[in-house]
C-alpha positions in Angstrom: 74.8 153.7 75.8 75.2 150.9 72.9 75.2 152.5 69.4 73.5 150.5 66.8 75.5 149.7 63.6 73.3 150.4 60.2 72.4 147.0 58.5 73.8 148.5 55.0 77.3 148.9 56.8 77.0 144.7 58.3 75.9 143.9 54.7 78.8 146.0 53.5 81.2 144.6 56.2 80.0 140.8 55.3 80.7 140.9 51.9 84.2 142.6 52.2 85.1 139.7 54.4 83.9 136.7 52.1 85.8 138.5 49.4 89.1 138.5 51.4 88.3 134.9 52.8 87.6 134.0 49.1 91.1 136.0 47.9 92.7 133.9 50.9 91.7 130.3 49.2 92.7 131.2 45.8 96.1 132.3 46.8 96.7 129.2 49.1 95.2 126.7 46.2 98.0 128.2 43.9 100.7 127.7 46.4 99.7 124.1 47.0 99.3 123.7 43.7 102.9 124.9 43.1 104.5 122.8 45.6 102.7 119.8 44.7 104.5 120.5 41.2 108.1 121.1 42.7 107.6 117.7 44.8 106.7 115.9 41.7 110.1 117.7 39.9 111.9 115.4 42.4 110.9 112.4 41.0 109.4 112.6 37.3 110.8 114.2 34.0 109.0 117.6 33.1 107.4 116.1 30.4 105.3 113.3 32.5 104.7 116.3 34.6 103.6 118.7 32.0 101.1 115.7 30.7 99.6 114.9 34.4 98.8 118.5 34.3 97.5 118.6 30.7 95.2 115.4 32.2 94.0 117.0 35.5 93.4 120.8 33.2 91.1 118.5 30.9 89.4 116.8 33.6 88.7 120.2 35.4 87.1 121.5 31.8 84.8 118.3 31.3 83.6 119.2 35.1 82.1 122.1 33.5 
């Protein structure tokens, strides 16, 4: 005999998932964000780094 799982648990199941899929992404977009910085440590002075940054943070805030 199958047993039927309550929508309101699937609904509950779903959205714990997308959260931990969503938690997932964040967590990997800081760590390739990080090694992209420490790869661009081995060939540019921390302040044309810190300015590249500065750039890409102000073209992230004009996005909106």
């Amino acid at each position: 005999m199958t047993r039927k799982i309550p929508q309101e648990a699937l609904d509950q199941l779903s959205q714990i998932s997308a959260s931990q899929v969503d938690d997932f992404l964040k967590r990997s977009s800081i760590t390739f964000l990080e090694c992209a910085i420490n790869l661009m440590a081995t060939h540019m002075s921390k302040e044309e780094i810190a300015a590249t940054l500065e750039e890409e943070a102000r073209l992230v805030k004009e996005m909106g």
